[in-house]
C-alpha positions in Angstrom: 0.0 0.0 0.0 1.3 3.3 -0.7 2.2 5.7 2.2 -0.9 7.9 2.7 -0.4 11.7 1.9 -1.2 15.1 3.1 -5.4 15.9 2.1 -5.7 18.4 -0.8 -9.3 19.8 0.0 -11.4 19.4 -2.8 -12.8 23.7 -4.1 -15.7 21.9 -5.9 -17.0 18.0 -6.0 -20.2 16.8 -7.9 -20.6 13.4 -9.6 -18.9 14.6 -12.2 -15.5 16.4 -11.6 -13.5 17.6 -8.4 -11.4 21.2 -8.6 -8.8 21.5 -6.5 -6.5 24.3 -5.5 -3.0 22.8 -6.2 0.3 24.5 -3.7 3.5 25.2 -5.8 5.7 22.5 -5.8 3.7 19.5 -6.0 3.4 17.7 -8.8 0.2 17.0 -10.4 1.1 13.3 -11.5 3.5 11.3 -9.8 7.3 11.1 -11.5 9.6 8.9 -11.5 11.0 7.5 -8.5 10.0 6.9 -4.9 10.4 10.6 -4.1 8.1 12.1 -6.7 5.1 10.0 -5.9 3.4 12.6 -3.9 1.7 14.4 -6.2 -2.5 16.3 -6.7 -4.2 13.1 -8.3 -2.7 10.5 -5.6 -3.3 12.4 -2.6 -7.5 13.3 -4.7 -7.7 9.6 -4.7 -7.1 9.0 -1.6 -10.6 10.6 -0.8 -12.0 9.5 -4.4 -11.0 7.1 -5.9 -12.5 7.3 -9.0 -10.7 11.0 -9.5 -8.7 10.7 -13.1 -6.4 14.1 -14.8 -7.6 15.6 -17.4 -4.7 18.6 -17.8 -2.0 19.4 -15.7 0.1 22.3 -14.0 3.6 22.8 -13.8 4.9 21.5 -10.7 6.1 25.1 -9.9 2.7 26.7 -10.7 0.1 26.8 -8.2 -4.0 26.7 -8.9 -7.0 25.6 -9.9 -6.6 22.0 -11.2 -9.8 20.2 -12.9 -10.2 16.0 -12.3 -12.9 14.0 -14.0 -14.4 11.4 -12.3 -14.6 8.0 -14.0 -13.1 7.2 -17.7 -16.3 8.8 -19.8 -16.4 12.1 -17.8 -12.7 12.3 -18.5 -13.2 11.5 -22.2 -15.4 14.2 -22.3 -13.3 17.3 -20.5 -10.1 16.0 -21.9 -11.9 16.8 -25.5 -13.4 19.9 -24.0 -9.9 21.3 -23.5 -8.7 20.0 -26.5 -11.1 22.0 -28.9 -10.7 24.8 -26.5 -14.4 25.0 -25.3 -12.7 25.1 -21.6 -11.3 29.2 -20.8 -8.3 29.5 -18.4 -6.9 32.6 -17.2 -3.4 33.0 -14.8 -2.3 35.7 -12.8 1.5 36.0 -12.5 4.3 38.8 -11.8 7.0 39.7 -14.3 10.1 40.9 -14.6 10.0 44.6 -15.6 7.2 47.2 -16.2 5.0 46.4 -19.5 4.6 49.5 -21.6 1.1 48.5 -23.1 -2.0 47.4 -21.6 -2.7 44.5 -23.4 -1.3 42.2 -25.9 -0.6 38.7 -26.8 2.4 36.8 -27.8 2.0 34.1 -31.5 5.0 32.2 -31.1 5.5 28.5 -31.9 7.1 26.3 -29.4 8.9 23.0 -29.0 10.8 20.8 -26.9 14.6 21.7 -26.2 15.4 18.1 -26.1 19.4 18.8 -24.7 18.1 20.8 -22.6 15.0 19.3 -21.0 12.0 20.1 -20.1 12.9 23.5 -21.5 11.0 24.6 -24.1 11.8 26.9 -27.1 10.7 29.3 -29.3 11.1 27.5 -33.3 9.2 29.5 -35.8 10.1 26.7 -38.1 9.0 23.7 -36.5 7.0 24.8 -33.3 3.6 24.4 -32.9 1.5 27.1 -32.7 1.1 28.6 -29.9 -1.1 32.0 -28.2 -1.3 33.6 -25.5 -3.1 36.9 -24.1 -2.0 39.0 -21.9 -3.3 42.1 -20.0 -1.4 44.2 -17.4 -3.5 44.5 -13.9 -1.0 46.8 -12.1 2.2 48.1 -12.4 5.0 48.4 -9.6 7.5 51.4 -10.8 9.6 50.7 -8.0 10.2 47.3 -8.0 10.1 47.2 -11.7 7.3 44.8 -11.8 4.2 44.5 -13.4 1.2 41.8 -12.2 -0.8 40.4 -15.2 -3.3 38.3 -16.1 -2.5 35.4 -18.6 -4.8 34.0 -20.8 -3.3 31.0 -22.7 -5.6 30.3 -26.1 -3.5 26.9 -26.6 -2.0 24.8 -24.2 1.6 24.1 -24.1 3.9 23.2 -22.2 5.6 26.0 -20.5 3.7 28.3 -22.8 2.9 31.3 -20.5 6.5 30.6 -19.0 8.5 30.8 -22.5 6.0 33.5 -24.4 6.9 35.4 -21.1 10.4 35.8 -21.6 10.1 35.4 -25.5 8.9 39.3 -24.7 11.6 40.4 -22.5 9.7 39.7 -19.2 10.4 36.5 -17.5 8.1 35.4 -14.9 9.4 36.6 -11.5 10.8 33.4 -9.8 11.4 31.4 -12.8 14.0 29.0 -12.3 14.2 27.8 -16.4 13.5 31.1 -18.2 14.5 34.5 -15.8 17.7 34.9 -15.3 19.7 34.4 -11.9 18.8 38.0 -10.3 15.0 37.9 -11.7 14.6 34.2 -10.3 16.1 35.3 -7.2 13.5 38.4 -6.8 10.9 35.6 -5.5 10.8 33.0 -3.1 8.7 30.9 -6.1 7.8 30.9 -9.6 5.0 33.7 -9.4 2.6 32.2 -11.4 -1.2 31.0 -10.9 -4.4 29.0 -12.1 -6.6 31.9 -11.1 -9.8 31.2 -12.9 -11.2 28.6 -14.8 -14.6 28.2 -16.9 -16.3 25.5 -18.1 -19.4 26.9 -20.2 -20.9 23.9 -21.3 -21.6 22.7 -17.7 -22.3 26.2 -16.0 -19.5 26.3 -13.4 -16.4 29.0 -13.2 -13.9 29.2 -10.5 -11.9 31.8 -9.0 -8.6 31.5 -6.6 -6.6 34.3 -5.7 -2.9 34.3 -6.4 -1.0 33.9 -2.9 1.1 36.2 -3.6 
C-alpha cells in the first residue's frame, strides 16, 4: 500500500469532476521515482478514488486544477480542452514594467530536447502557440508589473516561454528568468486563477498567494 499523503481539500466535487486548488511545488502526477510519488491526483484519490487528470500544471505553478471522475467524464473534458471549449486565465508577476495594456504573444514552441524540459521558441518547426496578456497593475519601483494570462493553446511552458520570448520573464522562474529575476521571489510567481467551463455552468476563481 502506498504511504498515505497530506489531504488536498477538494474547491468543488459533484458526480462529475472535483477542482482543486493545487500548492506550488507539487506535482500533479506522480514522476519517476519513490520521491516524486506525492503528487494532486494521488493524494484526490485518496478521498475518491474514482478522480482521473484531465490537464495538468507545472509543478512550480500553483491553482486551480480540474479532475474527472470515472473514464467517460474524463473523455469528455479532456476533448473539451482540447477544442478549446474550456477558458483558463493565470495571474503571474513579471520581470520589468510592460509598456502596453494589453497584448498577446504568437509564437511556436517545441521541446529543447538537450536541454530538458525547456521549451523553445522554433518558428520553423514549433507548434502554434497564443497567448493573451493584459497588465493589472504596475509596480515602478520594483520594476514589476502583475498580469493576467490568458493562454488560447495549451503548451507546455507556454505562458513561462511567451513570457520571456517578450523580455519579461516570470518573477521566480528557475528555467527562463535569469539568476537575479529568479532570485526576486521566493517561487515561480505564477497562478491557475480562474477557470470556466461553459458547457456545464460552473467557473472558479482562486486568488494568487502572492
Amino acid at each position: 500500500m502506498p504511504p498515505p499523503y497530506p489531504e488536498l481539500p477538494p474547491v468543488y466535487v459533484d458526480e462529475r469532476l472535483i477542482v482543486v486548488d493545487k500548492p506550488a511545488d507539487l506535482l500533479t502526477v506522480p514522476g519517476r521515482g519513490e520521491d516524486k510519488q506525492d503528487c494532486a491526483i494521488h493524494r484526490v484519490q485518496q478521498r475518491f478514488n474514482d478522480a482521473l487528470i484531465v490537464h495538468r500544471l507545472d509543478m512550480a505553478t500553483s491553482g486551480l486544477l480540474l479532475l474527472a471522475r470515472g473514464a467517460e467524464m474524463q473523455r469528455s473534458l479532456s476533448i473539451a480542452f482540447a477544442q478549446r471549449r474550456v477558458a483558463k486565465r493565470y495571474t503571474a508577476v513579471l520581470a520589468g514594467c510592460l509598456a502596453e495594456a494589453c497584448g498577446e504573444v504568437d509564437l511556436p514552441l517545441m521541446p529543447d530536447w538537450p536541454n530538458r524540459p525547456r521549451q523553445k521558441v522554433d518558428l520553423a518547426h514549433g507548434k502554434p502557440s497564443l497567448t493573451r496578456w493584459q497588465v493589472l497593475a504596475r509596480d515602478e519601483q520594483a520594476q514589476s508589473t502583475r498580469v493576467a494570462l490568458e493562454p488560447v493553446t495549451g503548451r507546455s511552458h507556454q505562458l513561462r516561454l511567451h513570457m520571456q520570448a517578450i523580455g519579461h520573464p516570470i518573477l521566480g522562474d528557475p528555467l527562463y528568468a535569469s539568476p537575479a529575476q529568479c532570485a526576486l521571489a521566493p517561487r515561480l510567481l505564477l497562478h491557475a486563477s480562474w477557470l470556466h467551463l461553459p458547457e456545464l455552468g460552473l467557473s472558479f476563481d482562486s486568488a494568487a498567494p502572492f
